[in-house]
C-alpha positions as CSV (number, residue, x, y, z in Angstrom):
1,X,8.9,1.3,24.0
2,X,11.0,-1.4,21.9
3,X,12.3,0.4,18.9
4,X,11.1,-1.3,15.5
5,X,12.6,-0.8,12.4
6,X,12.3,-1.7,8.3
7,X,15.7,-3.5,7.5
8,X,14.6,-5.0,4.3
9,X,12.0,-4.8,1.3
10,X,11.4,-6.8,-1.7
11,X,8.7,-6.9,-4.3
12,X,7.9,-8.4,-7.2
13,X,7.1,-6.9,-10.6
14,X,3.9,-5.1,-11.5
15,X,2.4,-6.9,-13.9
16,X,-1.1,-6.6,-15.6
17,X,-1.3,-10.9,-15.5
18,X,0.7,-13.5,-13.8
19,X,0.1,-17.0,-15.0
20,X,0.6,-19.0,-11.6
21,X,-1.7,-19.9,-9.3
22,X,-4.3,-17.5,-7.0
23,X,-1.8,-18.4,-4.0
24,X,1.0,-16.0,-4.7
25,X,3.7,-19.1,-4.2
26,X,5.3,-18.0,-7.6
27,X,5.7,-14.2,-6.9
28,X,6.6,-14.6,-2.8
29,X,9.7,-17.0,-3.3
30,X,11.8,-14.8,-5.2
31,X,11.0,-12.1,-2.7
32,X,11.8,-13.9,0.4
33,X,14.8,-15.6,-1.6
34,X,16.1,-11.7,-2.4
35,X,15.7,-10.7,1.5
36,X,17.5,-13.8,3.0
37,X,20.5,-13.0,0.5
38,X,20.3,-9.6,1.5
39,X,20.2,-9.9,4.5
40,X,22.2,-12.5,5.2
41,X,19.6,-14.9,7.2
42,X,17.5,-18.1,6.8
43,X,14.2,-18.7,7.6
44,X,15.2,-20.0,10.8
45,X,15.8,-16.2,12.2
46,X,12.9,-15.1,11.3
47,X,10.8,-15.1,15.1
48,X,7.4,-14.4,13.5
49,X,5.8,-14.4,9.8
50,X,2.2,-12.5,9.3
51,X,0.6,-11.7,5.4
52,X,-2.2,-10.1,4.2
53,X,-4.1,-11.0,1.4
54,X,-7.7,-11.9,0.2
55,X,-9.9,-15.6,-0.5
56,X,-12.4,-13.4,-2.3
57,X,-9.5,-12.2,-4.7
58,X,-8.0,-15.5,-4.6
59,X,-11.2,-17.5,-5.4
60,X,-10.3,-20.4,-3.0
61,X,-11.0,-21.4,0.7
62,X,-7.6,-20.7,2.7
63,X,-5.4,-19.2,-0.2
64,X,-3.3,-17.9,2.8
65,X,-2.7,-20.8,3.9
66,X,-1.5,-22.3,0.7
67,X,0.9,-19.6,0.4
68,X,2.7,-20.7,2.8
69,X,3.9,-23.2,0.6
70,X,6.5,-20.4,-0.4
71,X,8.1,-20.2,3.2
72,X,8.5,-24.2,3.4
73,X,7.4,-26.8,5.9
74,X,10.6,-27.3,7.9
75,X,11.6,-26.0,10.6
76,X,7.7,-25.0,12.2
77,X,6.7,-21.2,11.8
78,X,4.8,-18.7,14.2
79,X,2.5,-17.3,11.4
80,X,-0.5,-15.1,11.6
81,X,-2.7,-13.4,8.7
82,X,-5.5,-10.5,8.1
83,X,-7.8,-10.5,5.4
84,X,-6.8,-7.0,4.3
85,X,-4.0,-5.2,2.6
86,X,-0.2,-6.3,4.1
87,X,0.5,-3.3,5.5
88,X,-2.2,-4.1,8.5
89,X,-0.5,-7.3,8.7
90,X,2.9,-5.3,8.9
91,X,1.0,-2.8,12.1
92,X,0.0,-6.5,13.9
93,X,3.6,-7.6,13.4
94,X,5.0,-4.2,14.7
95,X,2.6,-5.2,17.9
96,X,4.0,-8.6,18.2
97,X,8.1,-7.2,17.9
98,X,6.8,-4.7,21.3
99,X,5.9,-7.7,23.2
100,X,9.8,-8.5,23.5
101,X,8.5,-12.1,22.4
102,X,10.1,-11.9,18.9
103,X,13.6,-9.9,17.4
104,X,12.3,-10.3,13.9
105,X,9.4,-10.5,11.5
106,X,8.8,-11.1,7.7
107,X,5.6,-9.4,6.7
108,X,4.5,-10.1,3.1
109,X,0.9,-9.8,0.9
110,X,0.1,-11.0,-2.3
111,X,-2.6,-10.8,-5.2
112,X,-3.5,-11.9,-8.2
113,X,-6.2,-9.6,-9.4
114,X,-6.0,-10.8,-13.0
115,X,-8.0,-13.8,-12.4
116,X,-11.5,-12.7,-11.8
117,X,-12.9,-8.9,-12.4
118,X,-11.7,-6.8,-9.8
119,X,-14.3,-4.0,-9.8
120,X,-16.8,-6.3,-9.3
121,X,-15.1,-8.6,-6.6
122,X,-13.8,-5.3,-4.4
123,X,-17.7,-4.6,-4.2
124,X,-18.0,-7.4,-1.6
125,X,-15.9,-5.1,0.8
126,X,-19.4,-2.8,0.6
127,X,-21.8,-3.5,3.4
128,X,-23.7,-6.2,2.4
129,X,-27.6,-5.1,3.1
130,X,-27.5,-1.0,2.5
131,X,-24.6,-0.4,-0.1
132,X,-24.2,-3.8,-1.6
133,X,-27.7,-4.5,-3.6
134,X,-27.2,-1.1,-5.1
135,X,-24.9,-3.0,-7.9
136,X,-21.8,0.0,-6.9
137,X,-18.7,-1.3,-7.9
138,X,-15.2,0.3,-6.4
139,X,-14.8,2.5,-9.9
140,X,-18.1,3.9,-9.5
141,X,-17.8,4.6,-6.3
142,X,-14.9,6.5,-7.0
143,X,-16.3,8.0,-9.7
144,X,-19.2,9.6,-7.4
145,X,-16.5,10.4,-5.1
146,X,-14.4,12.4,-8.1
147,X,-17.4,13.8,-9.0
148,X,-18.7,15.8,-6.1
149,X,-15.2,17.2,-5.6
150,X,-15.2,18.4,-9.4
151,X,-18.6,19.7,-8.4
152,X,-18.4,21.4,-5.1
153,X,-14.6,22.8,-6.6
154,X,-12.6,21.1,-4.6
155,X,-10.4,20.0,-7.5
156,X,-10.3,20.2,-11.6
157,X,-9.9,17.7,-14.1
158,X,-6.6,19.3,-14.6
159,X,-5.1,18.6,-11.4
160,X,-6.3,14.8,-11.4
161,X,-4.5,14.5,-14.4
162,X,-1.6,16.4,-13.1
163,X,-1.2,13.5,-10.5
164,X,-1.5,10.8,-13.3
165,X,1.5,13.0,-15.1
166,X,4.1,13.3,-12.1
167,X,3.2,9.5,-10.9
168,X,3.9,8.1,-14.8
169,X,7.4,10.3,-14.4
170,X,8.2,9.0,-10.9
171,X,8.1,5.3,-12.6
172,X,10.7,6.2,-15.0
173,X,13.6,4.9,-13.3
174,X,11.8,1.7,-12.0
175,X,12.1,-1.1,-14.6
176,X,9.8,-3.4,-12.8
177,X,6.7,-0.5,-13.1
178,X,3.5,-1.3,-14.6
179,X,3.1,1.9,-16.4
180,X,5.7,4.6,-16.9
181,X,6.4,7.4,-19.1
182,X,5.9,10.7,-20.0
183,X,2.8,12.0,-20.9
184,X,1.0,15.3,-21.0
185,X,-2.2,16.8,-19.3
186,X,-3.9,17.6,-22.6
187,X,-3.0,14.4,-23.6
188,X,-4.5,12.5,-21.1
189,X,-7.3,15.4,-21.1
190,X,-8.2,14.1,-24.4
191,X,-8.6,10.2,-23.5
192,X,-12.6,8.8,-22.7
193,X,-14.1,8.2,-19.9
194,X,-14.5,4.7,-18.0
195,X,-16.5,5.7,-15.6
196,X,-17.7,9.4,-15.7
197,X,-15.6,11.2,-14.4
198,X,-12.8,8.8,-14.1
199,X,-10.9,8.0,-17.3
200,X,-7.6,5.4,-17.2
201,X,-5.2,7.6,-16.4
202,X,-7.6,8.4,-13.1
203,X,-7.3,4.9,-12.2
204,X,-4.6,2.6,-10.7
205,X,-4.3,-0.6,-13.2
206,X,-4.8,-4.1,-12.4
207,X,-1.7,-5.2,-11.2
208,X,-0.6,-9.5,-9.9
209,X,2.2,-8.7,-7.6
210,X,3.7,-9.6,-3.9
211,X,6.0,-7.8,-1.8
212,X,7.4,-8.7,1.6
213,X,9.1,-6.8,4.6
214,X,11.6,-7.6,7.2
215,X,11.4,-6.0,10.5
216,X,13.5,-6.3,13.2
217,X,13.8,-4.4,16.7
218,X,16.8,-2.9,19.0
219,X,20.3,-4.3,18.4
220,X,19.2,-6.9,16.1
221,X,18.0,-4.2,13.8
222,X,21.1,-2.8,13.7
223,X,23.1,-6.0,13.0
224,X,20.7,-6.7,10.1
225,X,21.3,-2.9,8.0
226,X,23.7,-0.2,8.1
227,X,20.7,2.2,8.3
228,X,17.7,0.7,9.5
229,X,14.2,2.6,8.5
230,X,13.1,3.3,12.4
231,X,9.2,3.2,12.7
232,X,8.6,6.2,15.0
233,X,4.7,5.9,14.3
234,X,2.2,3.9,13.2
235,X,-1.5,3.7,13.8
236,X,-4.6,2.8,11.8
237,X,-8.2,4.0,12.3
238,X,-12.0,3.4,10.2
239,X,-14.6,5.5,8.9
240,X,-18.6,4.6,8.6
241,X,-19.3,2.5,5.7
242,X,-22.7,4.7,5.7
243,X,-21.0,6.5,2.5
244,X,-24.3,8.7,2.3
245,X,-23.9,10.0,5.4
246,X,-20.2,11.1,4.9
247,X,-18.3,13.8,3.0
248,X,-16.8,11.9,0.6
249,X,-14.5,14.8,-0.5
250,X,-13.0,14.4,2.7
251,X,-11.1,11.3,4.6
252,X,-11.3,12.0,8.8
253,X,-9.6,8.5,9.5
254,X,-6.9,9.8,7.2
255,X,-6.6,13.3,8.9
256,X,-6.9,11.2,12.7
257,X,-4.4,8.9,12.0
258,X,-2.1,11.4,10.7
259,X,-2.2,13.6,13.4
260,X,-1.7,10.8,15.9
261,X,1.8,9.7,14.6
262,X,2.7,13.3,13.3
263,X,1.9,15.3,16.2
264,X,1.3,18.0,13.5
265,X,4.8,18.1,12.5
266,X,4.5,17.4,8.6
267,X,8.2,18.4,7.3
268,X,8.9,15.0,5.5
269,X,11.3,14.2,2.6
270,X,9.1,11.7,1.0
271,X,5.3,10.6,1.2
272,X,4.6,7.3,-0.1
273,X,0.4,7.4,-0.5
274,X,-1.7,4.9,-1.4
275,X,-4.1,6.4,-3.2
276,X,-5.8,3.9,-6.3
277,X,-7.1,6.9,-8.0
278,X,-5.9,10.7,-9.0
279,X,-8.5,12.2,-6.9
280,X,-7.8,10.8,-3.8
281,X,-4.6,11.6,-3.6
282,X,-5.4,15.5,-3.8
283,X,-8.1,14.4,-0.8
284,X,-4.7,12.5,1.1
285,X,-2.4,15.7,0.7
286,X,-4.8,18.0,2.3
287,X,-5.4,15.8,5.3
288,X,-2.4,14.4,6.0
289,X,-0.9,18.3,5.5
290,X,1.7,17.9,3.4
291,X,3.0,20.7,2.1
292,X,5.1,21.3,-1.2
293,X,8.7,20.4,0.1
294,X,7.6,16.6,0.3
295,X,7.7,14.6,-3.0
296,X,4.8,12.5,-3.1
297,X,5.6,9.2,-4.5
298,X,8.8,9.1,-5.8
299,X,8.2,5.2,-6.8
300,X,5.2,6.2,-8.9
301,X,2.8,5.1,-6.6
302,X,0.0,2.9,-7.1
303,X,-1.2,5.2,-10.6
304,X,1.9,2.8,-11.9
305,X,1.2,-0.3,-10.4
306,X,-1.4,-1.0,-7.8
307,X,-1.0,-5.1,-6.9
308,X,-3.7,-6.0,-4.0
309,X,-3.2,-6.3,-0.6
310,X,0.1,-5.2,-1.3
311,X,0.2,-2.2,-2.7
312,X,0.1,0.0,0.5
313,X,2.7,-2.3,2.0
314,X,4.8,-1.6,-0.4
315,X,4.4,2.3,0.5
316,X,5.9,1.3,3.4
317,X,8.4,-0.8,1.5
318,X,9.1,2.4,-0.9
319,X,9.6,4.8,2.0
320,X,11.6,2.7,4.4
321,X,13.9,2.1,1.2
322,X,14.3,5.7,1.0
323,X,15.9,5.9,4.2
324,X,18.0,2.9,3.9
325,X,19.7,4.2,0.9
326,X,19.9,7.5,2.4
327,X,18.2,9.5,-0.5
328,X,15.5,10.6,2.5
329,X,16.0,11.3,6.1
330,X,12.2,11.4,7.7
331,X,9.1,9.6,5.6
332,X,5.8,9.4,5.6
333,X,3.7,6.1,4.0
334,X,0.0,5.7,3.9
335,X,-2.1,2.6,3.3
336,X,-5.8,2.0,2.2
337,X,-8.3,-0.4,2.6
338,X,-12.0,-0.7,1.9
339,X,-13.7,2.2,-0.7
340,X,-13.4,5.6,-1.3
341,X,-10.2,5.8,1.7
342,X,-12.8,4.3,3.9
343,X,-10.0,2.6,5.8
344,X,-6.3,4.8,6.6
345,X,-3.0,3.6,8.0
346,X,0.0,5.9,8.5
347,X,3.6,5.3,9.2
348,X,6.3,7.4,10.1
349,X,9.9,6.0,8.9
350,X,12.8,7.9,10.2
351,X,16.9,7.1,9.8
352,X,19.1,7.7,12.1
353,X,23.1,8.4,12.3
């Protein structure tokens, strides 16, 4: 097995509306501009580019393909793309790097969820003849989901609200954060609801951002970072889309995928989740296992900052950054896709002396 590893990460700022165009050219060029001075390479060196991103969100035919206005015409690329968040597009580069075919690969995403209504447009991800017609948008979806839990006891208001409280502190020392701050649980306690029993704090804002990763494998990793973020797992898996039929206090892709790359062992520095709402990140901590020597999201997570189909790339971003600074040693990151954690990814990010 080729060893893979993050040796770069860039992202642009969270920011409730961009005023460029539904492409993401504007937000991607000063992120790969940041990771070729970083790293000390051109486009040229990069062996394979692959992005994640959306038309729906985009509101045009192709929008990835526009986007790659920001990498430039000249010399040709090898360039792929999934119509889901980034970090999927990051797992299909990862493939590509074991193949031996390719020594590097720039993985970015981009969204500009200010330009239409994003509850309403994220209900197209719902299967189109059962769920669909019922009019469910994602925040009410969640809101059923945060509801049974408050229901059945699986969680309190109180400990949603906690979330919101450490992920608003987390963002202090990030400048480019959405939302930041602190705040109390009564405080937040006190605010109304959007969507019974969701109120704002419960939900991560709409964000326009882009972020992009380098990855690189073997020697060339090494060559490109001191301390390169090694991948040591990654894997992805689905649940049903038949959300009546599930327990939607509970995420089983979540708990398989994380006992695939984990083998059980749990003992991280950091987890970076992608969880859009307070609730389901109580749901992720239970089935992932984490236990309460991990910090969860020391970036703030997506409660501060949630931009589209790249917002769980960037928990791979946050993590692997960690490492690469040395402020963590072993890492966990999660991505989401789809509603109510329908969809899971998990990586595991280790350093190495």
């Amino acid at each position: 097995m080729t060893d893979i590893a993050v040796v770069g990460f860039a992202h642009a700022p969270h920011v409730r509306e961009t005023y460029g165009t539904t492409n993401g050219v504007e937000m991607l060029v000063p992120c790969f501009q940041a990771l070729y001075e970083k790293l000390r390479i051109t486009k040229s060196d990069i062996g394979f580019w692959c992005s994640g991103s959306s038309d729906y969100l985009a509101g045009r035919s192709f929008s990835f393909i526009s986007a790659i206005d920001a990498i430039g015409a000249v010399p040709p690329i090898n360039e792929s793309h999934v119509e889901m968040d980034a970090a999927w597009a990051l797992y299909e580069a990862w493939v590509k790097l074991i193949t031996g075919e390719v020594d590097t690969a720039l993985v970015y995403g981009f969204g500009k969820s200010s330009a239409g209504t994003l509850r309403r447009t994220l209900s197209l991800q719902l299967d189109p003849y059962l769920v669909a017609p019922l009019g469910l948008d994602s925040v009410s979806l969640a809101g059923l989901q945060a509801r049974i839990g408050l229901d059945s006891g699986k969680w309190t208001a109180e400990q949603m609200a906690e979330v919101a409280v450490q992920a608003r502190a987390a963002a202090k020392n990030r400048p480019d954060a959405q939302i930041s701050g602190d705040v109390t649980i009564e405080e937040l306690l006190a605010q109304p609801y959007i969507a019974d029993p969701l109120r704002t704090h419960d939900c991560a804002p709409v964000t326009d951002g882009a972020a992009a990763i380098v990855l690189a494998s073997g020697d060339r990793a090494r060559e490109l970072c001191e301390n390169p973020a090694w991948i040591t797992g990654i894997e992805h898996r689905i649940d049903s889309p038949n959300f009546g039929a599930a327990d939607l206090t509970s995420a089983p892709s979540a708990r398989a995928v994380a006992h695939a790359v984990t083998g059980g062992d749990t003992s991280f520095d950091i987890a970076e989740l992608h969880a859009p709402f307070t609730h389901q990140e109580l749901i992720l901590r239970e089935e992932i296992g984490l236990n309460g020597n991990t910090a969860i999201n020391p970036s703030g997570g997506p409660l501060t900052g949630n931009p589209m189909f790249s917002g769980g790339l960037e928990r791979i971003g946050f993590a692997a950054q960690a490492i690469m600074d040395g402020t963590a040693g072993r890492a966990l990151a999660h991505a989401t896709g789809g509603a109510v954690l329908q969809q899971n990814l998990v990586a595991v990010l280790e350093g190495r002396n």
